[in-house]
CHARMM internal coordinates of N, CA and C (Angstrom, degrees):
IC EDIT
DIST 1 N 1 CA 1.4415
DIST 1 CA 1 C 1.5183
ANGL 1 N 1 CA 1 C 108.28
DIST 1 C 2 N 1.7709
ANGL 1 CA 1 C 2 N 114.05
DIHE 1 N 1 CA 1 C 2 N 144.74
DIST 2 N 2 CA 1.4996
ANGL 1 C 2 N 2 CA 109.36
DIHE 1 CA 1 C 2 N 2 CA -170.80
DIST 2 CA 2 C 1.3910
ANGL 2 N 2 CA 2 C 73.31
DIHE 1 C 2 N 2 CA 2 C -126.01
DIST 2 C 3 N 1.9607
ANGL 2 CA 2 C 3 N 106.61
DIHE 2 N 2 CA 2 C 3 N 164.48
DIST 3 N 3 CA 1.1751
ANGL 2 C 3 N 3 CA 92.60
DIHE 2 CA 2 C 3 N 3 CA 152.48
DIST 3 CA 3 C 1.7045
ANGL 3 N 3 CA 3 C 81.09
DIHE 2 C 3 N 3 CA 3 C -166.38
DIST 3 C 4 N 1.3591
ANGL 3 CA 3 C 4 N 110.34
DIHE 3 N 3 CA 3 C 4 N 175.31
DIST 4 N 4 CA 1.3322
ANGL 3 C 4 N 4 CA 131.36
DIHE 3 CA 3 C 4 N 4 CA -174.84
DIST 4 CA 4 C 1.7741
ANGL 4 N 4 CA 4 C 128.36
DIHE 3 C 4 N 4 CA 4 C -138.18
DIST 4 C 5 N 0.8627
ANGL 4 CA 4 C 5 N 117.59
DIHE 4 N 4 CA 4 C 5 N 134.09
DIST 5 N 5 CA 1.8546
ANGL 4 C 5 N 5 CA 100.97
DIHE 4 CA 4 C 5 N 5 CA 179.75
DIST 5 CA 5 C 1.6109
ANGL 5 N 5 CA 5 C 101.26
DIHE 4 C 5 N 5 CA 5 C -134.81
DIST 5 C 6 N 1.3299
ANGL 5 CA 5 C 6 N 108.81
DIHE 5 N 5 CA 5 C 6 N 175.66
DIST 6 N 6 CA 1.6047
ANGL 5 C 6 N 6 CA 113.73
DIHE 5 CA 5 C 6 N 6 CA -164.23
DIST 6 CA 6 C 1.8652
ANGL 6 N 6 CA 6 C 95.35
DIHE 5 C 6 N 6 CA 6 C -156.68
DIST 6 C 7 N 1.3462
ANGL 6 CA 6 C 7 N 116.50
DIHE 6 N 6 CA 6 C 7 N 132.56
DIST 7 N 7 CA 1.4559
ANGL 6 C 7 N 7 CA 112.55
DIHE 6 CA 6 C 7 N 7 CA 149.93
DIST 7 CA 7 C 1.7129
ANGL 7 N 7 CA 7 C 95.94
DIHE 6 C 7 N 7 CA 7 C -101.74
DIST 7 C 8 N 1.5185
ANGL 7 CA 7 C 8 N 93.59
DIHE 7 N 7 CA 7 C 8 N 128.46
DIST 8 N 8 CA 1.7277
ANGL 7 C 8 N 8 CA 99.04
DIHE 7 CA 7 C 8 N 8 CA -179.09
DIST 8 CA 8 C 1.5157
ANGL 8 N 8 CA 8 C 95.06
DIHE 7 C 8 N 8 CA 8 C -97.21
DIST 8 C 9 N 1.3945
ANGL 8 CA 8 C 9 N 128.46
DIHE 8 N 8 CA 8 C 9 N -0.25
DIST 9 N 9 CA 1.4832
ANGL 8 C 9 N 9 CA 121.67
DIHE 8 CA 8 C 9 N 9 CA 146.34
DIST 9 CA 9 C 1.6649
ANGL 9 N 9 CA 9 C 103.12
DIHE 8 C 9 N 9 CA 9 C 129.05
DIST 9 C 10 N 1.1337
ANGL 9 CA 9 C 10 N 139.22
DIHE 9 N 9 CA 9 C 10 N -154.01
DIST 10 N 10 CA 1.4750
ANGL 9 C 10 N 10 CA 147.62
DIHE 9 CA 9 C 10 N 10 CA -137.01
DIST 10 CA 10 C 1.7164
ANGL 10 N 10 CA 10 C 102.02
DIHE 9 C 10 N 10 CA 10 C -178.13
DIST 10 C 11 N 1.8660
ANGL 10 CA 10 C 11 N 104.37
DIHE 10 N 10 CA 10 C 11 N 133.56
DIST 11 N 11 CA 1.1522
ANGL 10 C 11 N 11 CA 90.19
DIHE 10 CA 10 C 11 N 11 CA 167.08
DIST 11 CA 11 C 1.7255
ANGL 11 N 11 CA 11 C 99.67
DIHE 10 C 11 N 11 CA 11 C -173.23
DIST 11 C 12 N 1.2831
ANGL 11 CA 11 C 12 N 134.94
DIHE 11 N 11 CA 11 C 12 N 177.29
DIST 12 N 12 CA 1.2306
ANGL 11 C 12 N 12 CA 121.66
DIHE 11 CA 11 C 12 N 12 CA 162.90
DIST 12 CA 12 C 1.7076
ANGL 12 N 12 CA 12 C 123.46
DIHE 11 C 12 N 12 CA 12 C -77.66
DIST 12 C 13 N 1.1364
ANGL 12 CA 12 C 13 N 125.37
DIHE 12 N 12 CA 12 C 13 N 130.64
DIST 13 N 13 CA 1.2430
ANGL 12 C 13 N 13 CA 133.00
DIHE 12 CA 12 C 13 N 13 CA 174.54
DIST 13 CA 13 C 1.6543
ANGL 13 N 13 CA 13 C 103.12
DIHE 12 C 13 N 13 CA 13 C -62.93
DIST 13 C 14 N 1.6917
ANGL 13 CA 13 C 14 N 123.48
DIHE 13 N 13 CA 13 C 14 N 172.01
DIST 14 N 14 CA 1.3447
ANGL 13 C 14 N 14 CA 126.81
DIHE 13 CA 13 C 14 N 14 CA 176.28
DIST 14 CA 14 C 1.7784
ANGL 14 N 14 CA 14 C 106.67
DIHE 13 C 14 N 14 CA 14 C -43.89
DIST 14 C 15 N 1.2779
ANGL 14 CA 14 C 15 N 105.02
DIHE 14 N 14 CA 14 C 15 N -66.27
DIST 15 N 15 CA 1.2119
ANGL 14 C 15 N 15 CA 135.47
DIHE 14 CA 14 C 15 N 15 CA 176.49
DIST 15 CA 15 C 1.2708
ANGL 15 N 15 CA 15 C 101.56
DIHE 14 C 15 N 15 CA 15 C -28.24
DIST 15 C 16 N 1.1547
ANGL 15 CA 15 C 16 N 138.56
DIHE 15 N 15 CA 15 C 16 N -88.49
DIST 16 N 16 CA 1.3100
ANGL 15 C 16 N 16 CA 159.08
DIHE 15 CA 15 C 16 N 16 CA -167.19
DIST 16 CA 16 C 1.1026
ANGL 16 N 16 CA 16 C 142.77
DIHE 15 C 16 N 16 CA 16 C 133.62
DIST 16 C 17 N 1.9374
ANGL 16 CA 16 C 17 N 104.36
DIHE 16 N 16 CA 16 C 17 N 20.96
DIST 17 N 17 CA 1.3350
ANGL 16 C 17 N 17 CA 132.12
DIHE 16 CA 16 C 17 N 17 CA 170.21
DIST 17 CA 17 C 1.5176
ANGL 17 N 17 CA 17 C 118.23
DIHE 16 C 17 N 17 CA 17 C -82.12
DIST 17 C 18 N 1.4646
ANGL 17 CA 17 C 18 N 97.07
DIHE 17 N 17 CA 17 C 18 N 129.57
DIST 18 N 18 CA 1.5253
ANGL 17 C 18 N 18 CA 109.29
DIHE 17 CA 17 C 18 N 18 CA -174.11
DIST 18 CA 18 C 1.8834
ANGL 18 N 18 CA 18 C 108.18
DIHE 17 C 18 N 18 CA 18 C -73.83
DIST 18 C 19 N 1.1894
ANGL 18 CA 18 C 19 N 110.34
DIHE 18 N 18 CA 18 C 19 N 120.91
DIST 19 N 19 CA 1.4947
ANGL 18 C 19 N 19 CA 129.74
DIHE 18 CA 18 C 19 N 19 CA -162.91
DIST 19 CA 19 C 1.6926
ANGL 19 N 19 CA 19 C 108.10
DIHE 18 C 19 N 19 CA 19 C -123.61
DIST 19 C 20 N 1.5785
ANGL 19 CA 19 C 20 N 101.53
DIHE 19 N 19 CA 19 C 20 N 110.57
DIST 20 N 20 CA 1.4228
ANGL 19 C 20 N 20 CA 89.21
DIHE 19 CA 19 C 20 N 20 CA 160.98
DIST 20 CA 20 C 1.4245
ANGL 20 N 20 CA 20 C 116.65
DIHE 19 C 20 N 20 CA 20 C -133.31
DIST 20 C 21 N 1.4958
ANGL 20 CA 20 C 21 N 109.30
DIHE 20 N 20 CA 20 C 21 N -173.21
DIST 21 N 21 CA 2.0866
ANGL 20 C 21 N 21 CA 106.44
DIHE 20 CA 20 C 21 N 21 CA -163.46
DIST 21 CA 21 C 1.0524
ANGL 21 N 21 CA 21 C 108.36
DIHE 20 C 21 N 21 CA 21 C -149.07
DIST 21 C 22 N 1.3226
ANGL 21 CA 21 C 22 N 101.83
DIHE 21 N 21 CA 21 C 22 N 125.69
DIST 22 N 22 CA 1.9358
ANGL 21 C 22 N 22 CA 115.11
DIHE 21 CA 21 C 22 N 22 CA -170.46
DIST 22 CA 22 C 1.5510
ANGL 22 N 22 CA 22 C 93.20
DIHE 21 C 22 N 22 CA 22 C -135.79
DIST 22 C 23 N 1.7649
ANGL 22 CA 22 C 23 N 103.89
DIHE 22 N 22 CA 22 C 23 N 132.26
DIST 23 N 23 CA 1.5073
ANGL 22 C 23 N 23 CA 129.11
DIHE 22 CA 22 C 23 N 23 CA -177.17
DIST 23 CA 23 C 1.9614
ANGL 23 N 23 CA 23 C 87.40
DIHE 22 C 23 N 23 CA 23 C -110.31
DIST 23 C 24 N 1.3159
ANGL 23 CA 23 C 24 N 95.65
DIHE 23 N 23 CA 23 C 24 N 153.92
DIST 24 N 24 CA 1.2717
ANGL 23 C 24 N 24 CA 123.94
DIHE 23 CA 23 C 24 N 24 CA 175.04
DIST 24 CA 24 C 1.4619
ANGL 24 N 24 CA 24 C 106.92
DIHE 23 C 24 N 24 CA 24 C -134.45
DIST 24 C 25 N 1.5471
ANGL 24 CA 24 C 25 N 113.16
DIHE 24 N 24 CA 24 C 25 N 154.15
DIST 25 N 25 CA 1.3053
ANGL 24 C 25 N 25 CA 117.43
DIHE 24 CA 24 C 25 N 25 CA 148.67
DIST 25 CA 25 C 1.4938
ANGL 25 N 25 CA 25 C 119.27
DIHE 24 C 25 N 25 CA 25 C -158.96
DIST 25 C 26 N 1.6570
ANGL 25 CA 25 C 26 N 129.04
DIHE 25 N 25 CA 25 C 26 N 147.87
DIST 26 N 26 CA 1.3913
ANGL 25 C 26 N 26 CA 103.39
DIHE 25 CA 25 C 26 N 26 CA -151.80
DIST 26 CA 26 C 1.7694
ANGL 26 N 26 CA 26 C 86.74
DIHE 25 C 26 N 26 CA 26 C -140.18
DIST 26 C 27 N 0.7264
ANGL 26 CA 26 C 27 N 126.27
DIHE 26 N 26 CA 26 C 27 N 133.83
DIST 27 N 27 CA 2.0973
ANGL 26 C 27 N 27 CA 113.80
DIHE 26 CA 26 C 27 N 27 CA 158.08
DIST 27 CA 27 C 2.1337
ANGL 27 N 27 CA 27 C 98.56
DIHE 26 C 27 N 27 CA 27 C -104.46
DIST 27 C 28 N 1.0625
ANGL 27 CA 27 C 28 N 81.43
DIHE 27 N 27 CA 27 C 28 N 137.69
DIST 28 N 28 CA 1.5947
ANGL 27 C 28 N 28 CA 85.08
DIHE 27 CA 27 C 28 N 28 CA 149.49
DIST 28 CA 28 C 1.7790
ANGL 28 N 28 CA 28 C 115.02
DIHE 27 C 28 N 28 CA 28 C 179.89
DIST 28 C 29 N 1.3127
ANGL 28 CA 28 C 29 N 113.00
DIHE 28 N 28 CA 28 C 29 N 169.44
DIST 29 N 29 CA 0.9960
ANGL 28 C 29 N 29 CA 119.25
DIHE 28 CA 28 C 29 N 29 CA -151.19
DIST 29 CA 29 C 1.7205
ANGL 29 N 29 CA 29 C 104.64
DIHE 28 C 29 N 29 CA 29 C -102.90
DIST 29 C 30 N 1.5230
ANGL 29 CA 29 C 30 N 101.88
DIHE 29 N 29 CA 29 C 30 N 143.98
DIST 30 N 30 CA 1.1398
ANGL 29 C 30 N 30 CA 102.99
DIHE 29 CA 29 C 30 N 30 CA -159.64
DIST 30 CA 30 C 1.5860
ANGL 30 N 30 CA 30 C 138.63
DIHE 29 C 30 N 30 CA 30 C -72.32
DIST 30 C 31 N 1.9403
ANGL 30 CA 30 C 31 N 88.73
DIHE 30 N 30 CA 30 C 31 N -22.25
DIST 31 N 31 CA 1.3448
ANGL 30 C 31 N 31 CA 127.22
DIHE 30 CA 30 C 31 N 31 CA -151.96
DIST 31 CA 31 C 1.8986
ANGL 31 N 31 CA 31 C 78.50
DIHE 30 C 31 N 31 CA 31 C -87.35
DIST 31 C 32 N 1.0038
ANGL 31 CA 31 C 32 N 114.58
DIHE 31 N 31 CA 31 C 32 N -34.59
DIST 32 N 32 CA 1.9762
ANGL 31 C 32 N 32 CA 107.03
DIHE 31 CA 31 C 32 N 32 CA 170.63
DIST 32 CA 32 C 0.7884
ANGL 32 N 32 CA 32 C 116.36
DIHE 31 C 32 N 32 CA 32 C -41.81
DIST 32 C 33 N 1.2638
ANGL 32 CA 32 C 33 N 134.12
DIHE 32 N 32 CA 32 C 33 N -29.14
DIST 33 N 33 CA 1.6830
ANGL 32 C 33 N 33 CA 147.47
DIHE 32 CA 32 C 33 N 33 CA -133.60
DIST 33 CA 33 C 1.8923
ANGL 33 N 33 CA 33 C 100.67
DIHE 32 C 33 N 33 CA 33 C -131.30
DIST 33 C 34 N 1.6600
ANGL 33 CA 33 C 34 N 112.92
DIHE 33 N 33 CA 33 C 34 N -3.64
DIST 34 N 34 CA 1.0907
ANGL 33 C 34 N 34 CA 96.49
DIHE 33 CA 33 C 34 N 34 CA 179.73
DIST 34 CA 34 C 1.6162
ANGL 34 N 34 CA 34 C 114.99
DIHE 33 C 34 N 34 CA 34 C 94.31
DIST 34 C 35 N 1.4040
ANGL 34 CA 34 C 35 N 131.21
DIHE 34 N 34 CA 34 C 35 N -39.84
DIST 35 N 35 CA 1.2240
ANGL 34 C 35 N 35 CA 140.91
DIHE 34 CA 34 C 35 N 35 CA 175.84
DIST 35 CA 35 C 1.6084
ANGL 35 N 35 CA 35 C 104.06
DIHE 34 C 35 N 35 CA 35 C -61.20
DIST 35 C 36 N 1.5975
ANGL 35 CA 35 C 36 N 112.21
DIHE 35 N 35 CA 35 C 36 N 90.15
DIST 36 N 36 CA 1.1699
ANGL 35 C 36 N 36 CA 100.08
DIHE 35 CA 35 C 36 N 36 CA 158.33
DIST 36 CA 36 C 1.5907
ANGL 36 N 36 CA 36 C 127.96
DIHE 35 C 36 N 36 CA 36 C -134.92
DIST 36 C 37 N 0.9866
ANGL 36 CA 36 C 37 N 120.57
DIHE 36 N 36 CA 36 C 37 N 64.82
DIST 37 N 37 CA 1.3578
ANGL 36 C 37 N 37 CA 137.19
DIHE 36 CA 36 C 37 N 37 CA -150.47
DIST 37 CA 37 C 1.6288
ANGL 37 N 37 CA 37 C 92.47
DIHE 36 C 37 N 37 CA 37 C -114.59
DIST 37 C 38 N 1.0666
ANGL 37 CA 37 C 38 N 133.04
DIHE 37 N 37 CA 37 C 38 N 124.61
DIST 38 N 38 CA 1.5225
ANGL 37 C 38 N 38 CA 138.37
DIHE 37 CA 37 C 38 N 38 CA 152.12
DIST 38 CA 38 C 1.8109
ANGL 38 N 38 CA 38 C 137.75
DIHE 37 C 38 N 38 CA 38 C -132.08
DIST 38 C 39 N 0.8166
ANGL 38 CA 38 C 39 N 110.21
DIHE 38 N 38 CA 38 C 39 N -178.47
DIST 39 N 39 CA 1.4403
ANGL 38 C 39 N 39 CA 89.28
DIHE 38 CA 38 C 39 N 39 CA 171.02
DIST 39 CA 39 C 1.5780
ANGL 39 N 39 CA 39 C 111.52
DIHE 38 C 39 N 39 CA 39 C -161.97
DIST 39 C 40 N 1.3860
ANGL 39 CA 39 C 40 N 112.15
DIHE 39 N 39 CA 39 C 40 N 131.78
DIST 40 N 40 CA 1.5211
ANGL 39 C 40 N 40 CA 119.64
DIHE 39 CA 39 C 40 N 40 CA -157.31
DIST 40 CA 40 C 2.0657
ANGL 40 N 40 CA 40 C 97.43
DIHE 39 C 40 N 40 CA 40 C -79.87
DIST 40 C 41 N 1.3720
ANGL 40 CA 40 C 41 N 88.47
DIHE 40 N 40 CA 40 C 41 N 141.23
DIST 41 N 41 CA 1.6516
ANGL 40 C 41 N 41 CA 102.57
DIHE 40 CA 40 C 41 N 41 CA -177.72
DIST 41 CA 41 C 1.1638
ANGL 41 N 41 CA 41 C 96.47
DIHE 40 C 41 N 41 CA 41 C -85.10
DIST 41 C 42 N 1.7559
ANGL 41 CA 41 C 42 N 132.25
DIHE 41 N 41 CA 41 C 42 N 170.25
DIST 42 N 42 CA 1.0620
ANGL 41 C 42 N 42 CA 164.37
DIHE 41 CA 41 C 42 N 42 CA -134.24
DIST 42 CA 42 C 2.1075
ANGL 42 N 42 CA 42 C 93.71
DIHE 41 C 42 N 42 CA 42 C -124.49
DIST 42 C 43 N 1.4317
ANGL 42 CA 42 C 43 N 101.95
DIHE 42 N 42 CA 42 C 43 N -47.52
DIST 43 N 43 CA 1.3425
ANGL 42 C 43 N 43 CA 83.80
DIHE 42 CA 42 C 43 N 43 CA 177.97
DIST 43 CA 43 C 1.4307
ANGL 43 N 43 CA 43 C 116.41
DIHE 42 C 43 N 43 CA 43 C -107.66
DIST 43 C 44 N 1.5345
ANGL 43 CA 43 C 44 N 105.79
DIHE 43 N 43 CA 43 C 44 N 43.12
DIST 44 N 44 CA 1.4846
ANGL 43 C 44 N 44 CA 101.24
DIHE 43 CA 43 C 44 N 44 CA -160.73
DIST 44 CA 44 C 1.0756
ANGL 44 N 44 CA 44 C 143.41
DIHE 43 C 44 N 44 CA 44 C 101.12
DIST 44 C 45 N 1.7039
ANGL 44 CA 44 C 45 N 145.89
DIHE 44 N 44 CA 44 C 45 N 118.58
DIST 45 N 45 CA 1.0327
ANGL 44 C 45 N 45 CA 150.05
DIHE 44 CA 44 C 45 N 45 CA -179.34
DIST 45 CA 45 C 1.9799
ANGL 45 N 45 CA 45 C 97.89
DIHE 44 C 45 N 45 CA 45 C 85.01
DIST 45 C 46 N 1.1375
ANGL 45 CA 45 C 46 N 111.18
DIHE 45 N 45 CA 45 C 46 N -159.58
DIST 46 N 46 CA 1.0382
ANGL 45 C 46 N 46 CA 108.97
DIHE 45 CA 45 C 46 N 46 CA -160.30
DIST 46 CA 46 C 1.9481
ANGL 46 N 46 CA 46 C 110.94
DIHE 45 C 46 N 46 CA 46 C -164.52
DIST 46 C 47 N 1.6295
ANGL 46 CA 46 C 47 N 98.44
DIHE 46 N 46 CA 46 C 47 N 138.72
DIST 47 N 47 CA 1.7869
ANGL 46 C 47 N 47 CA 117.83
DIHE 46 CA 46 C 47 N 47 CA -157.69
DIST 47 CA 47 C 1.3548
ANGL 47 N 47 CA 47 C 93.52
DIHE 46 C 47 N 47 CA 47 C -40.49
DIST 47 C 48 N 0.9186
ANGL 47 CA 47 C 48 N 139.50
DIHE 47 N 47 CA 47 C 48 N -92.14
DIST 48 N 48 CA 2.0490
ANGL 47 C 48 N 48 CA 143.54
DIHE 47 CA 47 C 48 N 48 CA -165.88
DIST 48 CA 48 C 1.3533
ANGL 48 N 48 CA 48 C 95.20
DIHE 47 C 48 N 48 CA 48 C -69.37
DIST 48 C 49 N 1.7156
ANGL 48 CA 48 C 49 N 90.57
DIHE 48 N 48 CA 48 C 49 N 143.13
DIST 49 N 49 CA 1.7791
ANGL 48 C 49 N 49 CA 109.01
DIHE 48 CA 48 C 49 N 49 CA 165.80
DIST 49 CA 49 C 1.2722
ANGL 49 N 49 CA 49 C 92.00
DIHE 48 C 49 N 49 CA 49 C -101.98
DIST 49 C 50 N 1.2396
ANGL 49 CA 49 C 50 N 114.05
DIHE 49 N 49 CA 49 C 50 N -176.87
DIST 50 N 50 CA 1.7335
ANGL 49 C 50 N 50 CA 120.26
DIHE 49 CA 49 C 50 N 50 CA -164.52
DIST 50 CA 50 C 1.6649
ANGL 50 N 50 CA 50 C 102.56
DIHE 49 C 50 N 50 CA 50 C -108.34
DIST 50 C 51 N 1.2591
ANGL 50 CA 50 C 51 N 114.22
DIHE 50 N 50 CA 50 C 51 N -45.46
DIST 51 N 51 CA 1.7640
ANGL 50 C 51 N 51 CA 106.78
DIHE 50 CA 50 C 51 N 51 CA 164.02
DIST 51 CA 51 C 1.4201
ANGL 51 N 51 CA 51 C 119.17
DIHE 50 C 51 N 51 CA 51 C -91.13
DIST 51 C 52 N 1.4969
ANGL 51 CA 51 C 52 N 92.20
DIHE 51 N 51 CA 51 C 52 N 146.89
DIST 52 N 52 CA 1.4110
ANGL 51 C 52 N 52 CA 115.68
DIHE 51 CA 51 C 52 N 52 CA -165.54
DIST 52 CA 52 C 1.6424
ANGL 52 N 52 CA 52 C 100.36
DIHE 51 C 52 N 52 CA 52 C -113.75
DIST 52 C 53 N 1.5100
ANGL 52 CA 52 C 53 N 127.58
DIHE 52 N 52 CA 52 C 53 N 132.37
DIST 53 N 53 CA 1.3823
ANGL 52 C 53 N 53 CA 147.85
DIHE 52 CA 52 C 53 N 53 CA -179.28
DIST 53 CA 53 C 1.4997
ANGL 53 N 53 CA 53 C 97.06
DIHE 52 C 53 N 53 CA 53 C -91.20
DIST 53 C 54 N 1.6274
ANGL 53 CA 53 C 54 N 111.18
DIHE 53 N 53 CA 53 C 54 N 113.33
DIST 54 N 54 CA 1.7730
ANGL 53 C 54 N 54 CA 101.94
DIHE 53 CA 53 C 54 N 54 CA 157.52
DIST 54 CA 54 C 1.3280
ANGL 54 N 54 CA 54 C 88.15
DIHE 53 C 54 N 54 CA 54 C -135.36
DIST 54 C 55 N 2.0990
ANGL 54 CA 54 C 55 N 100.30
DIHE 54 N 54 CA 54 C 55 N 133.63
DIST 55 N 55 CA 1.0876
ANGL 54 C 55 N 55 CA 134.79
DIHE 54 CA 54 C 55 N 55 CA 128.78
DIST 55 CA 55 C 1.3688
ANGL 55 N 55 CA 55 C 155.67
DIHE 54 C 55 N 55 CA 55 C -57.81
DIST 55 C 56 N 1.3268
ANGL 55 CA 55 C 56 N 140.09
DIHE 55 N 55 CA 55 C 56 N 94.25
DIST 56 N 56 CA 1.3122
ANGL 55 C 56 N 56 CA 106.64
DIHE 55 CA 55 C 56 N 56 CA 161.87
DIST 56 CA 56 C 1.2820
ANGL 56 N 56 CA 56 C 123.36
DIHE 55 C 56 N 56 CA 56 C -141.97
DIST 56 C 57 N 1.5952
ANGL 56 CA 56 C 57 N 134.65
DIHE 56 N 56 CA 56 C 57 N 146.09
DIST 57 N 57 CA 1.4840
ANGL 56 C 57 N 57 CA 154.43
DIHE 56 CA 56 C 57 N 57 CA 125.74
DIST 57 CA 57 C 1.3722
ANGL 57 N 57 CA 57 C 116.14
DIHE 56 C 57 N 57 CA 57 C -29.18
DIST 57 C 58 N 1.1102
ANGL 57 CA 57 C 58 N 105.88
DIHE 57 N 57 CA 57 C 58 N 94.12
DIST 58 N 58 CA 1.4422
ANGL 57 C 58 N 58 CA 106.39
DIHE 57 CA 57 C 58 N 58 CA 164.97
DIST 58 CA 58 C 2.0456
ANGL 58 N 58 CA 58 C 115.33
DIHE 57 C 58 N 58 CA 58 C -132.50
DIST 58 C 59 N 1.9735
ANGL 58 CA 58 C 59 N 106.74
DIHE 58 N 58 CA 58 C 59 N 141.16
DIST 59 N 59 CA 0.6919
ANGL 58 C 59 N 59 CA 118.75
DIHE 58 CA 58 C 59 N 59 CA -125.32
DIST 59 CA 59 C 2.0325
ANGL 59 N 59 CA 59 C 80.06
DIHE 58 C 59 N 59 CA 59 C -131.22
DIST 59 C 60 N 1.0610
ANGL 59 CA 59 C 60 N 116.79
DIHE 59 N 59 CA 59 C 60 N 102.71
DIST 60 N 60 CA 1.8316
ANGL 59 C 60 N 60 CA 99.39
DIHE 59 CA 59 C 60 N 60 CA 173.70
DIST 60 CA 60 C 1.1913
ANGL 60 N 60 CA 60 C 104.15
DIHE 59 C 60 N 60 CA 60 C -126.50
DIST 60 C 61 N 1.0361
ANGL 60 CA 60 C 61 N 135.65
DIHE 60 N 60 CA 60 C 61 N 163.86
DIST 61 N 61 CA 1.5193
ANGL 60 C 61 N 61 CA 170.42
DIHE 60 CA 60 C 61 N 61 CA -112.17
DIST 61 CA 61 C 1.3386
ANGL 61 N 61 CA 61 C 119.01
DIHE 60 C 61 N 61 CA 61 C 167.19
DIST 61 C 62 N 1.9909
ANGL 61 CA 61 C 62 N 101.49
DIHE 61 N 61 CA 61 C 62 N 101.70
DIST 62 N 62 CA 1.4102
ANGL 61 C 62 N 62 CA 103.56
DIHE 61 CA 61 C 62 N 62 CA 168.24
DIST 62 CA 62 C 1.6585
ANGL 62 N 62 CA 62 C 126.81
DIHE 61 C 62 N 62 CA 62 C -50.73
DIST 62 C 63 N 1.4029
ANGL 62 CA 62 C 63 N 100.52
DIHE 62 N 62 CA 62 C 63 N 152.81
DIST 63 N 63 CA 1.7208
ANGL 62 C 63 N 63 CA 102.07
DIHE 62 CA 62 C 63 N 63 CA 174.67
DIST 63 CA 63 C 1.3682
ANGL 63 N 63 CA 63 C 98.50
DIHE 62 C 63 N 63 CA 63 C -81.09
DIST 63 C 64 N 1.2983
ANGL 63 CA 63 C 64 N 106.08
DIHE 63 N 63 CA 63 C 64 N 167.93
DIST 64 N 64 CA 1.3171
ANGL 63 C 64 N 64 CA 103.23
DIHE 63 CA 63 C 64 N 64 CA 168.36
DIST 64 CA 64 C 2.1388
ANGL 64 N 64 CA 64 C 107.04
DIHE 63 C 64 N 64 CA 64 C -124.08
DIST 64 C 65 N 1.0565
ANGL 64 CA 64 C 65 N 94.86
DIHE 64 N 64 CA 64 C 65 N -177.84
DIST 65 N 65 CA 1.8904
ANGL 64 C 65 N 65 CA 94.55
DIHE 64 CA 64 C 65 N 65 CA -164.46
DIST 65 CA 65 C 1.4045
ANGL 65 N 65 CA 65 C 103.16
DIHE 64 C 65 N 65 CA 65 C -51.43
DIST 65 C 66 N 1.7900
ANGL 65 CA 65 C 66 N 105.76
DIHE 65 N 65 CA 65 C 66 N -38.96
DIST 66 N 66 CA 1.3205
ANGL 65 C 66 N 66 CA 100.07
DIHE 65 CA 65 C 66 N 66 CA -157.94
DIST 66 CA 66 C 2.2349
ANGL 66 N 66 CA 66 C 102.74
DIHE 65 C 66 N 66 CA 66 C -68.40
DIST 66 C 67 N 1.3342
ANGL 66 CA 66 C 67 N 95.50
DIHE 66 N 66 CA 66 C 67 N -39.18
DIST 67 N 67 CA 0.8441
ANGL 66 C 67 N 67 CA 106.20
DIHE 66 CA 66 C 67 N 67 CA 175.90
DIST 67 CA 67 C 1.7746
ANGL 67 N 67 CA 67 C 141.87
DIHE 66 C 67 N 67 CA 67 C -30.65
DIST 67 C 68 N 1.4552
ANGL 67 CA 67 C 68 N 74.61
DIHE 67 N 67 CA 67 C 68 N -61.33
DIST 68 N 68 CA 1.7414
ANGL 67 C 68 N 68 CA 121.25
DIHE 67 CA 67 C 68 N 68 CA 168.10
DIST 68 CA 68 C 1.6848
ANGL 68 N 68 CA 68 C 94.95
DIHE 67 C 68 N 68 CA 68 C -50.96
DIST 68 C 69 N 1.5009
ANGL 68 CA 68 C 69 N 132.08
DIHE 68 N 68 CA 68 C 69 N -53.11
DIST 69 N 69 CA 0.9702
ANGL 68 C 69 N 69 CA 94.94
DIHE 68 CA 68 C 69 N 69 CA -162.30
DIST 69 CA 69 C 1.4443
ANGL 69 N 69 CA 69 C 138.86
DIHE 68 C 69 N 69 CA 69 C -117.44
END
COOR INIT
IC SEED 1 N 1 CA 1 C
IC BUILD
């Protein structure tokens, strides 16, 4: 398994909501996980590769008091 993370940083939105942004990225393999089911193609090689790519963008937004309560 590889994986990577990022704070893409913090800042105020128009509004004046505090906004920050965290990237992810992960490989890992599937057959870890038990998933091993495949099925061989006709011209070769075969339907599933064994590592799987996850991404993600993620985007949060402080509450604010009023919010909060």
């Amino acid at each position: 398994m590889t994986t990577h993370w990022n704070i893409d940083g913090a800042h105020s939105d128009p509004w004046g909501n505090q906004r920050a942004g965290f990237s992810a990225k992960a490989s890992i393999n599937r057959k870890d996980f038990g998933l091993g089911w495949n099925q061989v193609l006709e011209a070769g090689g075969v339907l599933v590769g064994d590592r799987v790519d996850i991404e993600l963008e993620v985007q949060a937004v402080k509450a604010t008091a009023a919010q909060a309560a």
